[in-house]
N, C-alpha and C positions, 0 to 999 in steps of 0.2 A: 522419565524421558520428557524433554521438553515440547510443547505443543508449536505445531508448523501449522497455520493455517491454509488457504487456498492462494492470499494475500497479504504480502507484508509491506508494510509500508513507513518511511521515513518521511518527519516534514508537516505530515498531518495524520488524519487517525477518522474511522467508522465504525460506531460501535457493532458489531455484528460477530458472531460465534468465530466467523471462518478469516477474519482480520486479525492480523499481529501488528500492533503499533511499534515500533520502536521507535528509542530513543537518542540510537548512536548508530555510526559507521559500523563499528567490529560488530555491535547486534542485527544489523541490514545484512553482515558479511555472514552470521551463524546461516541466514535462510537461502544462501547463494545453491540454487537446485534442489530445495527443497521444495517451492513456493515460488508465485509470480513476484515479482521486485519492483515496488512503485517508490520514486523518488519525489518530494515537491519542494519544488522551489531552488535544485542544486542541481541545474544540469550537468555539469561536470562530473560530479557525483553518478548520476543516473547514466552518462556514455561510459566512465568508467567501469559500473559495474553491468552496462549493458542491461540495465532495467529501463521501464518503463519514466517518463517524466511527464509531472504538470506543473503550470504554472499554479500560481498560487489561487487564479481565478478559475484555472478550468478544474483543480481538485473541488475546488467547492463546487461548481457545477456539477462534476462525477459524485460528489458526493450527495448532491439532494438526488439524483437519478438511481443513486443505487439504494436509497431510503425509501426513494418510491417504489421503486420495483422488488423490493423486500415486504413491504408498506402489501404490495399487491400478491406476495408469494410467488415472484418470478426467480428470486434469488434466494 
């Protein structure tokens, strides 16, 4: 059975247990209701599938925040 994390994410990537990086559209599309849906960088994409969107500045922001708060065992 394939692994769904908490979050999957297109565009960029967090190393963390509960993160699914992918790679492509059709693999974004396997975690549709599985898993929350982060898009970056393709807003089209992300109202498409009615997931989440950042830009390519605020993912890297979300991304040292959630290193930090992993960092501190909040996540």
């Amino acid at each position: 059975m394939p692994f769904y994390g908490m979050l999957a994410v297109y565009g960029g990537c967090i190393d963390h247990p509960e993160v699914v990086c992918v790679k492509s559209r059709e693999e974004l599309l396997s975690h549709v209701g599985r898993c929350f849906l982060v898009v970056v960088g393709d807003e089209a994409l992300a109202r498409e599938l009615g997931a989440a969107f950042f830009a390519d500045e605020e993912w890297a922001e979300f991304a040292r925040f959630f290193q930090e708060a992993v960092g501190r065992g909040r996540a």
